[in-house]
Residue, then its C-alpha position, 0 to 999 in steps of 0.5 A: x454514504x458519499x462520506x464514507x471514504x472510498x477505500x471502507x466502502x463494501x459496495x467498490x471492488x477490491x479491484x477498483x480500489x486497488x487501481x485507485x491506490x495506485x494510481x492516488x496513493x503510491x504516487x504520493x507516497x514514492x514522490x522524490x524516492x529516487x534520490x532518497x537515502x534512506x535509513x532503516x527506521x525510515x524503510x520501515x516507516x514508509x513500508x508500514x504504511x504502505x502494508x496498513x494501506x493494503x489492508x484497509x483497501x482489502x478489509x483485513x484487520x491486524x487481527x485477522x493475523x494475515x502475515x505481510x507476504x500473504x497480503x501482498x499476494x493476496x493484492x497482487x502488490x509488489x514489496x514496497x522495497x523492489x517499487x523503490x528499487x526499481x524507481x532508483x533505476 
């Protein structure tokens, strides 16, 4: 079981998976994105990810056809566009 990654495990909350995303995972992803220039392709890249992230943290499968918004607050999470918005500032 200590195997497993922490964010497939049923036994860990979806809280305390969702600290530990942003405290490990968004750091990472966002380093250095105040002085991106992003294009679009890229925009949609970094936000994928960041919605595929959620959904495994929160057990959802793309087939479950949970509209993006709907994941976002069902986690509580803010769009990956006004987190970078905000670190711009």
């Amino acid at each position: 079981m200590l195997r497993m990654p922490i964010c497939y495990r049923k036994t860990v909350s979806c809280e305390a998976k969702m600290r530990i995303f942003r405290a490990c995972i968004l750091p990472v992803l966002l380093y250095g994105s105040e002085v991106w220039s992003l294009t679009m392709a890229q925009e949609r890249r970094l936000n994928t990810f960041y919605m595929a992230c959620l959904r495994t943290l929160v057990g959802v499968t793309l087939g479950d056809r949970i509209s993006n918004e709907n994941l976002l607050q069902l986690t509580g999470q803010p769009n990956l566009e006004n987190i970078m918005r905000r670190n711009r500032l």
